[in-house]
Backbone as a printed PyTorch tensor [residue, N CA C, xyz], in Angstrom:
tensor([[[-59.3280, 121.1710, 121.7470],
         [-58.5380, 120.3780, 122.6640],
         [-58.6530, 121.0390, 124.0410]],

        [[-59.5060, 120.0720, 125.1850],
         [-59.1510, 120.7740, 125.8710],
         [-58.1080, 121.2990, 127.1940]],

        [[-58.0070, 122.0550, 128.1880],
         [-56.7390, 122.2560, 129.0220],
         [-55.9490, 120.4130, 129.3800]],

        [[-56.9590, 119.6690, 129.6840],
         [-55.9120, 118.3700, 130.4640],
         [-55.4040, 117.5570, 129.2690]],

        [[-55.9640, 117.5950, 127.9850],
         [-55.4160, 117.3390, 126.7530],
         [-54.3750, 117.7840, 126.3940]],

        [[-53.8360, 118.8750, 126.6010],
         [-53.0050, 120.0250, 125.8500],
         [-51.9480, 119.3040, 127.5250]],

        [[-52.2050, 119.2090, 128.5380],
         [-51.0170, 119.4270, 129.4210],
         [-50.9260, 117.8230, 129.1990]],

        [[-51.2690, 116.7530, 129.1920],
         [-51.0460, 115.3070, 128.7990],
         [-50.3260, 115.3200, 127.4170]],

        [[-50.4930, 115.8930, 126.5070],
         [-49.7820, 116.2320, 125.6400],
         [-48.2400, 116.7390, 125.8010]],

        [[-48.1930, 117.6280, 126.4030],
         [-46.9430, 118.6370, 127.1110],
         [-46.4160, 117.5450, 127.7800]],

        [[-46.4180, 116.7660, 128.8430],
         [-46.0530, 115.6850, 129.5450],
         [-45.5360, 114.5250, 129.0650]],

        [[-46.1090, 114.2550, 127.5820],
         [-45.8520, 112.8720, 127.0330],
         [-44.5860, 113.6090, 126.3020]],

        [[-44.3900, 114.8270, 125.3550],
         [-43.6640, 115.0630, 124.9600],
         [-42.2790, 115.4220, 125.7290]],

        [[-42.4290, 115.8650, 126.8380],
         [-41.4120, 115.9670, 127.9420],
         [-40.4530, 114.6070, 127.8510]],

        [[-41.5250, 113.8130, 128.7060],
         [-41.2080, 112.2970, 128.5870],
         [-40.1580, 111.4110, 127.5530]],

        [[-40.6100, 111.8470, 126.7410],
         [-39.9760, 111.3560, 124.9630],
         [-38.6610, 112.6410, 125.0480]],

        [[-38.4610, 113.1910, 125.5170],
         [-37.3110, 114.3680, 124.9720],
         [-36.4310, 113.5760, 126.1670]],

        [[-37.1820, 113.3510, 127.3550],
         [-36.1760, 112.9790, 128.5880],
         [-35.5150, 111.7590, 127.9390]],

        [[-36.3120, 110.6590, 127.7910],
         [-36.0860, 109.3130, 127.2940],
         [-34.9290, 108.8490, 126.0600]],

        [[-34.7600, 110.3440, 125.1490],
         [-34.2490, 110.3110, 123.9930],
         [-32.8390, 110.8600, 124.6700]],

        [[-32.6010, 111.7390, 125.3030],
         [-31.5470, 112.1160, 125.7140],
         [-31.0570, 111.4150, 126.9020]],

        [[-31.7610, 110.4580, 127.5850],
         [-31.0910, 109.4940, 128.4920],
         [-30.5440, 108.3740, 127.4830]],

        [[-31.3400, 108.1230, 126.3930],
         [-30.8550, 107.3560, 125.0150],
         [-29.9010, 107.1920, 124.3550]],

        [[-29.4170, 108.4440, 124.1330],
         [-27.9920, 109.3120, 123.6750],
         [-26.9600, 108.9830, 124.5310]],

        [[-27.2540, 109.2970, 125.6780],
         [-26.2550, 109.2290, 126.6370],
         [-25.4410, 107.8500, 126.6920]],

        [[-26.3450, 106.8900, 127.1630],
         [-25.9440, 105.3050, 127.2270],
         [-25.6470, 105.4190, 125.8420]],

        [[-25.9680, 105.3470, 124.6950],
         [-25.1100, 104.8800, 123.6330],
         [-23.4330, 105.6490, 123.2730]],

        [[-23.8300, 106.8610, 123.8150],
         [-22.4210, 107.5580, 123.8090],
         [-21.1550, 106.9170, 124.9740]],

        [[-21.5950, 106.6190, 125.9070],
         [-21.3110, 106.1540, 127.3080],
         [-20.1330, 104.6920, 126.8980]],

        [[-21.4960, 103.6370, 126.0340],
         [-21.2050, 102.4020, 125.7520],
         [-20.1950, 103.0120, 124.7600]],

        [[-20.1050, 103.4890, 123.5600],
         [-19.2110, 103.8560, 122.6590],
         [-18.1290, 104.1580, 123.0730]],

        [[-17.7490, 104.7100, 124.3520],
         [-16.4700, 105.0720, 124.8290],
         [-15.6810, 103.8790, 125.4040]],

        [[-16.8370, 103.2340, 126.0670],
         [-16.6020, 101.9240, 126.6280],
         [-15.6440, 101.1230, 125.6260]],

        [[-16.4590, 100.7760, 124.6800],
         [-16.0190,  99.7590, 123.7260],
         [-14.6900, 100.4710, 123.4380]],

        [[-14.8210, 101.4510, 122.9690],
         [-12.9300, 102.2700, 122.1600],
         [-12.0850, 101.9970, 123.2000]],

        [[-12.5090, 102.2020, 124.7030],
         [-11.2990, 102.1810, 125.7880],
         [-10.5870, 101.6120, 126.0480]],

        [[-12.0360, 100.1560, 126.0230],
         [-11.5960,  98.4200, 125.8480],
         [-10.3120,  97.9660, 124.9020]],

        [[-10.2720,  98.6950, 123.6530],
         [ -9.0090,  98.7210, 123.0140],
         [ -8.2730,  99.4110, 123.1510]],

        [[ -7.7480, 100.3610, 124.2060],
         [ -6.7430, 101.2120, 124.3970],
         [ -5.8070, 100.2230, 125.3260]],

        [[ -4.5050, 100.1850, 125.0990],
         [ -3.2360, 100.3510, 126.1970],
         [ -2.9740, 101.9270, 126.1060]],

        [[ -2.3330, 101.6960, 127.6460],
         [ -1.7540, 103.2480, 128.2530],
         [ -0.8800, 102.8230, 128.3900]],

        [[  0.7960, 103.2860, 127.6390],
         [  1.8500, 102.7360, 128.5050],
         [  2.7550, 103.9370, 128.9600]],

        [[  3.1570, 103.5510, 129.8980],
         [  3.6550, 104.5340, 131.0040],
         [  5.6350, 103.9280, 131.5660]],

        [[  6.4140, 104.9820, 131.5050],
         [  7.3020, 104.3650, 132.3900],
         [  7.8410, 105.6330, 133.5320]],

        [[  8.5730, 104.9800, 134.3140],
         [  8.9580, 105.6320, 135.4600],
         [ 10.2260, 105.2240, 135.8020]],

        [[ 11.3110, 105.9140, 136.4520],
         [ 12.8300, 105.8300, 137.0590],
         [ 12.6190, 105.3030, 138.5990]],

        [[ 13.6100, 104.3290, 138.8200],
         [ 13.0800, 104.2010, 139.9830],
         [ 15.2310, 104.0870, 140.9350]],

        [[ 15.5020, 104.5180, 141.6740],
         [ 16.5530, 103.8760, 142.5050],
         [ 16.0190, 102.8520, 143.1770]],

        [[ 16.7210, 101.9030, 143.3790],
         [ 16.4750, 100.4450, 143.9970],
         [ 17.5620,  99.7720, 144.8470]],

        [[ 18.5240, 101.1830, 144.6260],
         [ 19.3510, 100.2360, 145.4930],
         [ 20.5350, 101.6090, 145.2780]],

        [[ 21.8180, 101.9900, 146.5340],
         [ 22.5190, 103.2990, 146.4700],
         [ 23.1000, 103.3950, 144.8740]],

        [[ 22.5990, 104.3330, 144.6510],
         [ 23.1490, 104.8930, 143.1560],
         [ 23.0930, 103.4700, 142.0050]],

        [[ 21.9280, 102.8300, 142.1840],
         [ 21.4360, 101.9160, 141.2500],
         [ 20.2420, 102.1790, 140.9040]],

        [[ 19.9600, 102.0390, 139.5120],
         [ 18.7820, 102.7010, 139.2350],
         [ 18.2440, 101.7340, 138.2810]],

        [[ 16.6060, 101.7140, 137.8180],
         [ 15.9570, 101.2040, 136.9790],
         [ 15.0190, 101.6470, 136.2860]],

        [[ 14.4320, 101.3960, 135.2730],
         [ 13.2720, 102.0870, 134.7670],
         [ 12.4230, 101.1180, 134.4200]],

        [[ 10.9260, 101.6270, 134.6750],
         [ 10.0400, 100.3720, 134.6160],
         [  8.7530, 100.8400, 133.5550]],

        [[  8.9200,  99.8400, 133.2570],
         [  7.4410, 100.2660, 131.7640],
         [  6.1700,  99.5510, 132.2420]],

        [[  5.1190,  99.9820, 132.4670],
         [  4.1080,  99.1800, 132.5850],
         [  2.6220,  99.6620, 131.4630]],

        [[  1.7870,  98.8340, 131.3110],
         [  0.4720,  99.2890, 130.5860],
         [ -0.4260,  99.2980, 131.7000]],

        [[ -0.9390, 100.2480, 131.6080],
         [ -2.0010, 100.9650, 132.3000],
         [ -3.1420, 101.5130, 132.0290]],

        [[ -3.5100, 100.4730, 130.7470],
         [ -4.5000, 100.1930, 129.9340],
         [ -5.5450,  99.2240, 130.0010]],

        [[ -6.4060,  98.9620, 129.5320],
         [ -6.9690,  97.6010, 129.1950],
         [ -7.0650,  96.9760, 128.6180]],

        [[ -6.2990,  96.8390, 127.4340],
         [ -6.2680,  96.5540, 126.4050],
         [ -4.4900,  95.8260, 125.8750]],

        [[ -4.4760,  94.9960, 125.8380],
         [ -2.6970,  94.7310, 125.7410],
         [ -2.0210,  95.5270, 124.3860]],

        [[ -0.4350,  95.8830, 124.6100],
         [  0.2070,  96.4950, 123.9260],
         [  0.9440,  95.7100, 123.5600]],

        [[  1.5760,  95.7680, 122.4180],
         [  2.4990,  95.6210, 121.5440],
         [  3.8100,  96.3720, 121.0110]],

        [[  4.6680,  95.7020, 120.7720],
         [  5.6790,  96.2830, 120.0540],
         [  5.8650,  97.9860, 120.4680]],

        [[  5.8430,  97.6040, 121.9070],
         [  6.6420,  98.9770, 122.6880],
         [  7.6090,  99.2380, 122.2160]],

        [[  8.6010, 100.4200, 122.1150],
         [  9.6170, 101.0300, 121.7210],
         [  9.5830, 102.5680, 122.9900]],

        [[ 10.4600, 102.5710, 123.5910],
         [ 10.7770, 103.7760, 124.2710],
         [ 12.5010, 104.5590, 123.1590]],

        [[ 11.5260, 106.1840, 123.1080],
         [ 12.5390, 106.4900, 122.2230],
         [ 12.8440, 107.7290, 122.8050]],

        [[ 14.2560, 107.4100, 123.3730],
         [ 15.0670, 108.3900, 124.4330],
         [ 16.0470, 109.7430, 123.5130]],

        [[ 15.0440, 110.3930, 123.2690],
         [ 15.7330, 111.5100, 122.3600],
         [ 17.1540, 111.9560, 123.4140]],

        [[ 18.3520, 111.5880, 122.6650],
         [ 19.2610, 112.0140, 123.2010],
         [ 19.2330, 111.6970, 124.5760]],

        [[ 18.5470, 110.1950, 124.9190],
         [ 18.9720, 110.4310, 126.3100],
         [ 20.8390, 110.2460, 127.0800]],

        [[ 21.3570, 109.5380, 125.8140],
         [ 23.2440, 109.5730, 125.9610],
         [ 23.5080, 110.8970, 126.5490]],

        [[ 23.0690, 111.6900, 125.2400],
         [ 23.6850, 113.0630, 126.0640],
         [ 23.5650, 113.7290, 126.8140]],

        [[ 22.2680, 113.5180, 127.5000],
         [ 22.0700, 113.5990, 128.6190],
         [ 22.4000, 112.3940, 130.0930]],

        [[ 23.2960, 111.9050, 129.7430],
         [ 23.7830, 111.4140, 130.7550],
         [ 23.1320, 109.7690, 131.3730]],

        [[ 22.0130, 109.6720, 130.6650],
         [ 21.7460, 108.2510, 130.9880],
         [ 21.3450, 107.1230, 129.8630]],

        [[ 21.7440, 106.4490, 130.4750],
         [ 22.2760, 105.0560, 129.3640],
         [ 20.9640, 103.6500, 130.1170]],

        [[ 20.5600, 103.1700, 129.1980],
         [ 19.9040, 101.9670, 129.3250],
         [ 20.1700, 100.8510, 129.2230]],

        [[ 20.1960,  99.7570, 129.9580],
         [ 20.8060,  98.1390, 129.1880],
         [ 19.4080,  97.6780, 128.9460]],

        [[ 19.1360,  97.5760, 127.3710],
         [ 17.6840,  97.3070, 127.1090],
         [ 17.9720,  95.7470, 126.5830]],

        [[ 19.2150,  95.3140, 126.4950],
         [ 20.0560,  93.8590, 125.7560],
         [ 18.8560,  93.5010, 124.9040]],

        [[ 18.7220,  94.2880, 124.1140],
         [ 18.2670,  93.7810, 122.3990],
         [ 16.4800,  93.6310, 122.8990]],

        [[ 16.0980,  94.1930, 123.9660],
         [ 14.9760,  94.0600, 124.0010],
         [ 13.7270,  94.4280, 123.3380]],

        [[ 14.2220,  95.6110, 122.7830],
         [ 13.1190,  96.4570, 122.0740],
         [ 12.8790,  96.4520, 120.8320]],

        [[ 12.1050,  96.1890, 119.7840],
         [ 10.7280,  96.4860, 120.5460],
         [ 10.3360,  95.3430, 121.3920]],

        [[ 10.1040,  95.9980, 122.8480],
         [  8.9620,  95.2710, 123.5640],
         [  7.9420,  94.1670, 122.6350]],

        [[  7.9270,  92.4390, 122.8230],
         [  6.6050,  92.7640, 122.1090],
         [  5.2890,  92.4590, 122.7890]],

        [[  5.3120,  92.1820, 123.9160],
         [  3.7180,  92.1590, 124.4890],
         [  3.9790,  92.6980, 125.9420]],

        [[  2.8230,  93.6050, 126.1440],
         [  2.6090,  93.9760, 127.7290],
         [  0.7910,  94.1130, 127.6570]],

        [[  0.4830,  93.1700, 128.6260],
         [ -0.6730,  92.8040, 128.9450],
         [ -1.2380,  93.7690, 130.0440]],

        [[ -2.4870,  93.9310, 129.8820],
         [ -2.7180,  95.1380, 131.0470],
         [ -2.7090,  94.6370, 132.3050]],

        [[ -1.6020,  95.7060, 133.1650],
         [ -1.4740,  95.6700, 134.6170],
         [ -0.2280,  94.8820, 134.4190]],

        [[  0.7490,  94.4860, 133.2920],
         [  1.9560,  94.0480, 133.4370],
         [  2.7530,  95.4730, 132.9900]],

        [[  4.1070,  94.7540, 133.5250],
         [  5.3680,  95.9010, 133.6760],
         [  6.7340,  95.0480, 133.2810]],

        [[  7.0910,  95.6360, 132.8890],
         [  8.7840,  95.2640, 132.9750],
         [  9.7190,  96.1480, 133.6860]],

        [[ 11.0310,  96.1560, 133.8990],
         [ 12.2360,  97.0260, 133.8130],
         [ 13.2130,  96.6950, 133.5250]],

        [[ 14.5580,  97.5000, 133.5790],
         [ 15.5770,  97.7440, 132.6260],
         [ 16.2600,  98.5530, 133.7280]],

        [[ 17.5430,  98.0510, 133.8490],
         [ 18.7590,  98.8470, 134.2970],
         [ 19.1040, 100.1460, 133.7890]],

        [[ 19.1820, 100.7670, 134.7600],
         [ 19.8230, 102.8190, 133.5540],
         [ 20.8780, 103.2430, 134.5100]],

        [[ 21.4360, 103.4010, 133.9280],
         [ 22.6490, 103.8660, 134.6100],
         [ 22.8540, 105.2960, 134.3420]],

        [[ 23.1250, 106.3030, 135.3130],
         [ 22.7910, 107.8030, 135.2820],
         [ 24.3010, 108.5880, 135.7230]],

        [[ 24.7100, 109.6260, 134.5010],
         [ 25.8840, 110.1060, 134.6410],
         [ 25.5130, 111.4960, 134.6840]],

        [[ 24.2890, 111.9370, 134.2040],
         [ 23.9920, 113.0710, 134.4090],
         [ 22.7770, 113.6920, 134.7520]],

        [[ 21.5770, 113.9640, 134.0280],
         [ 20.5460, 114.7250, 134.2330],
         [ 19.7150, 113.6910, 135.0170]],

        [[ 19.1130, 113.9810, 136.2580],
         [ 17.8930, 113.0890, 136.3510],
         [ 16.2330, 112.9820, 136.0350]],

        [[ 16.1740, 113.6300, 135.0450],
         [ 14.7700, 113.9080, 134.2070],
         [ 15.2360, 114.1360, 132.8400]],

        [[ 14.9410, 112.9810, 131.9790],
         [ 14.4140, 114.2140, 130.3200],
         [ 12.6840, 113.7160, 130.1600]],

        [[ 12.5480, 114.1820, 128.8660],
         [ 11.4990, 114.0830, 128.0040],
         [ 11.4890, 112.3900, 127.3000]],

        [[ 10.8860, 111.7100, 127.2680],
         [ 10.9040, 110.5360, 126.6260],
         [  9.4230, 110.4630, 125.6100]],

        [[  9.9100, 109.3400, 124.0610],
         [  8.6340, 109.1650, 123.8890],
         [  8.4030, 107.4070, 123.5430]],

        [[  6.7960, 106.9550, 124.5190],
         [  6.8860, 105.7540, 124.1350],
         [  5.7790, 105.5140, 123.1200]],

        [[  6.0970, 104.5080, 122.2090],
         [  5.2410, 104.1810, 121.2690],
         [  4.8480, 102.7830, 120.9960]],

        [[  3.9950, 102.4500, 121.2530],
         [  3.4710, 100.8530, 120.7900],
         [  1.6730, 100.6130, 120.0130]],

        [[  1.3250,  99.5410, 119.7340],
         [  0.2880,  98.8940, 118.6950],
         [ -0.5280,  98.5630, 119.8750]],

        [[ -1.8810,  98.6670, 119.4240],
         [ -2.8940,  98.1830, 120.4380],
         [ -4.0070,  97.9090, 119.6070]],

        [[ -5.4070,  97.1070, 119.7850],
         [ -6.3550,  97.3180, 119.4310],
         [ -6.7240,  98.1070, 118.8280]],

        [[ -6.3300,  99.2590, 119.1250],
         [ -7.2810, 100.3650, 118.6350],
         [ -6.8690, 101.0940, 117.3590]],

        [[ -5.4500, 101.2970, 117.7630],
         [ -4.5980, 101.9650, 116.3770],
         [ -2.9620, 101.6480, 116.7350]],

        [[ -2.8050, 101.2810, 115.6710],
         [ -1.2040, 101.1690, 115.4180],
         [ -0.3310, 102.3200, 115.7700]],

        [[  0.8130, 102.6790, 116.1770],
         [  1.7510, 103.7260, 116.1190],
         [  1.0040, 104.3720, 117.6730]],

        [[  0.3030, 104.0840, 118.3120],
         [  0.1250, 104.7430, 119.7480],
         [  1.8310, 105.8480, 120.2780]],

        [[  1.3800, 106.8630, 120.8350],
         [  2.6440, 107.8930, 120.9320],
         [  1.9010, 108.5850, 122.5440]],

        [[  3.2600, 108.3370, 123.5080],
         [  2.8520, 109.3760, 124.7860],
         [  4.2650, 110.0150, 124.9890]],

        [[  4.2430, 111.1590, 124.7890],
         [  5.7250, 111.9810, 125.4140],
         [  5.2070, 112.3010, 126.6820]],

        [[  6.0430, 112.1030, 127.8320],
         [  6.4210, 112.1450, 128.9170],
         [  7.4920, 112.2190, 129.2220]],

        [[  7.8170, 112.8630, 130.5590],
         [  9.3500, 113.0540, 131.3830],
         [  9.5920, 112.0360, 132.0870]],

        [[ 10.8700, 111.2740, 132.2120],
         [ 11.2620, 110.3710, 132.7290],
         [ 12.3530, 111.0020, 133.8580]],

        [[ 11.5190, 110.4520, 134.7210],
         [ 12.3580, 111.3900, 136.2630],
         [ 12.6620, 110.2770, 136.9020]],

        [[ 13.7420, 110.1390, 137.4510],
         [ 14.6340, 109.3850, 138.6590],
         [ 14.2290, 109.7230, 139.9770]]])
């Protein structure tokens, strides 16, 4: 074999290693794609809206619509804030880039820990603990 054989050789195999791992990539790429496509993100936040009136707002921040939200306020009584959720929960649809809110009325702490949980595409029982700050 001689030298321009052996380096045309070296070159084609380059080629094929590049090609295979640009290969990988896009299918890994698309694979995330597709799973994401079924994710909701749901998120809430405290908001004042008005002197010593307050609200809390849930939105998905996903792409994918959610279901059967539930925000579960470990002890948020005893910590001082109260929700008027009037029989709302579970949530049952939030479409991505929709939100709701809810009146809270605050006697004491203005931050705990919250956890929300809802159904999506992707997997049932979805769970985000986050702090809910005023």
């Amino acid at each position: 074999m001689g030298a321009v054989s052996l380096f045309s050789l070296i070159i084609a195999l380059c080629s094929l290693i590049v090609a295979i791992i640009a290969l990988r990539r896009t299918f890994l790429r698309d694979k995330a794609e597709k799973t994401n496509s079924r994710k909701a993100v749901v998120r809430a936040k405290g908001y004042e809206v008005a002197k010593s009136r307050w609200e809390v707002e849930i939105w998905n921040d996903g792409i994918a619509t959610a279901r059967n939200i539930q925000i579960t306020p470990e002890n948020m009584e005893k910590h001082g804030i109260f929700l008027k959720t009037n029989g709302v929960f579970p949530y049952p649809i939030l479409n991505a880039g929709d939100s709701f809110r809810m009146t809270a009325v605050l006697t004491g702490y203005d931050s705990i820990p919250i956890k929300l949980t809802w159904d999506d595409d992707y997997k049932k029982s979805n769970e985000r603990e986050q702090m809910l700050e005023f």
